[in-house]
N, C-alpha and C positions, 0 to 999 in steps of 0.2 A: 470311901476313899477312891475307891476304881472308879465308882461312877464321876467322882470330881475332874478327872486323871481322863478318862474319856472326855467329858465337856468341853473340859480345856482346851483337848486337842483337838477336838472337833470344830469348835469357835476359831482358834489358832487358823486352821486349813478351811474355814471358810473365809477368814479375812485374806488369807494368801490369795486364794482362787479371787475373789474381790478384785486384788489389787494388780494381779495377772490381767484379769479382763479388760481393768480401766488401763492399764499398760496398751493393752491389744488395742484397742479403739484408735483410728485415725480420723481426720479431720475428712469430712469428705474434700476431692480437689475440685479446685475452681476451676469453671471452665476455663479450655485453653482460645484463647483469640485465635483464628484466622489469619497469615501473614498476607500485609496489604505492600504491592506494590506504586499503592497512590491509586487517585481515582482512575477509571476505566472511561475511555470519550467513543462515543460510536460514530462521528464523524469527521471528516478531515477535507479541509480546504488546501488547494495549491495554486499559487502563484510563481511565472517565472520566465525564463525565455528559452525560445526552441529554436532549432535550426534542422531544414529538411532538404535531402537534395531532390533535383527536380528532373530523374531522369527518364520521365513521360515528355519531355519538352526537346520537339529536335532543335540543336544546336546552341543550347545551355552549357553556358561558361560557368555558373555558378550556383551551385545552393541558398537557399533563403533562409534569414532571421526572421523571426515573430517572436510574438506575444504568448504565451497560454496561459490557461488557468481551467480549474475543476475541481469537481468533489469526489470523496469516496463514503460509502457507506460501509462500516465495517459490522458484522457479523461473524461473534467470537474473535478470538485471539490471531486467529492466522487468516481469515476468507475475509475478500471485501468484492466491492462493486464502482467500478472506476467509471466518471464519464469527466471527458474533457474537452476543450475547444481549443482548437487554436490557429493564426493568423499569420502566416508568413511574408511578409510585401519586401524587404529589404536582402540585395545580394549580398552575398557572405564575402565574396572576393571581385569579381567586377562584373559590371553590367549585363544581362540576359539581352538576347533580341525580343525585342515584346515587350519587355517589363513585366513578366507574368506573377502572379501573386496566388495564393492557393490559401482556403480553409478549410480547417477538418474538424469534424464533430465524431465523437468517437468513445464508444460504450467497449466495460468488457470486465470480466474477471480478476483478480488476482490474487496470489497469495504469499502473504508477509510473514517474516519471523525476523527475532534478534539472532544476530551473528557473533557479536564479540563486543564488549565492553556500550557505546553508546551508537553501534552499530549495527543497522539491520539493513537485509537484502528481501528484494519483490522480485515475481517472476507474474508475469500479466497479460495478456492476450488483448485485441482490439477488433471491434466492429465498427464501421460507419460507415460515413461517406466524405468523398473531398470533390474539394471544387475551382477551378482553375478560371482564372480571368485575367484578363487585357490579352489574352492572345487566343487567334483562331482556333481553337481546337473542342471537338465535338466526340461524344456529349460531353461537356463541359463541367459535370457532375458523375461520379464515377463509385461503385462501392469500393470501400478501404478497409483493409484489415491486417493485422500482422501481430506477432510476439514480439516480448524486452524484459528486461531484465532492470531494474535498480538495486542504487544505495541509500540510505538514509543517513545520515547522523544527528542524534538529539541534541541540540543546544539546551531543551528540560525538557518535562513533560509532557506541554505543548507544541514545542518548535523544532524545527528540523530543517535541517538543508538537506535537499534532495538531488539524485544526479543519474539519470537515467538515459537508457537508449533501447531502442525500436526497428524493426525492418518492417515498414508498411509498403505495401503491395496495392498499388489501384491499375484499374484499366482501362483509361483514357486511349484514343483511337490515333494509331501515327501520323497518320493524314490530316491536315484538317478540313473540317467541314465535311467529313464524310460519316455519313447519319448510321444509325444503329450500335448494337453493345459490339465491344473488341473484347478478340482473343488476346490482344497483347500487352500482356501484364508486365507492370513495372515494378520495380522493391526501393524503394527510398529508404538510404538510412536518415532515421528521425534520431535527435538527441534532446534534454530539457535537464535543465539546471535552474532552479528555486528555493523556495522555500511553502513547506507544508507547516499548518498550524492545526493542532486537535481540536476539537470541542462535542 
């Protein structure tokens, strides 16, 4: 009778323990996804129009409208590699003596992040060169370089309108026709306003 009396109990407290364990058991969890902000583009196109004043040029009434456009190579989230060109022929407010016209080519840094909602700010630095024509002045080609700062705002993932400004520095000679590099540096503020498309 004992020994029935132990059986019992013992079978009883193995089916407990059983059923504790299957209790205990969880599903293993599914991997969690990765949150995507959409796809990642490592390059970006600009097109749009600049305006630069021309205060290498004696007796300039007026700052110049142009054309630009460029690429950037982006590397990571915030570092990219900017190069752009641009063509300035048209007074901003009235006619220059000369008619002078200026393009610049121009490599450089920068680095981007989101500011606020579909808003982002660059801070960018510039190398090249610029180049002055229809008016006497030597050399005629000059290195150019300066910092600026932008805005961005996404219209989506791709597009953006951009709105940026610059203090480029060339050293074009105040005389003209007088041969060799000049000490006498000038700062032009540059502005552009566009449109940038990812890809």
């Amino acid at each position: 009778m004992k020994r029935k009396s132990f059986l019992s109990l013992f079978a009883a407290a193995m089916a407990m323990i059983s059923s504790l364990a299957a209790i205990a058991q969880v599903a293993p969890d599914k991997p969690v996804a990765e949150p995507t902000n959409g796809p990642v583009y490592k390059y970006e196109a600009f097109a749009g129009f600049g305006y630069t004043s021309i205060n290498q040029v004696n007796q300039s009434r007026s700052g110049l409208i142009g054309a630009e456009g460029g690429v950037r190579r982006d590397w990571g989230k915030y570092f990219g590699i900017n190069a752009m060109y641009g063509y300035y022929a048209w007074a901003a407010t009235q006619a220059n003596p000369g008619n002078p016209k200026i393009d610049m080519i121009l490599l450089g840094p920068e680095l981007h992040a989101p500011l606020y909602g579909r808003v982002s700010g660059s801070i960018r630095s510039w190398f090249g060169t610029a180049h002055m024509s229809n008016i006497p002045i030597q050399p005629d080609y000059s290195f150019a370089g300066g910092v600026g700062i932008g805005l961005d705002y996404a219209l989506n993932n791709r597009l953006s309108l951009r709105l940026a400004g610059d203090d480029i520095g060339s050293a074009f000679t105040v005389v003209p026709y007088v041969s060799g590099s000049s000490t006498h540096t000038r700062f032009n503020a540059h502005a552009t306003f566009g449109v940038a498309y990812k890809f």
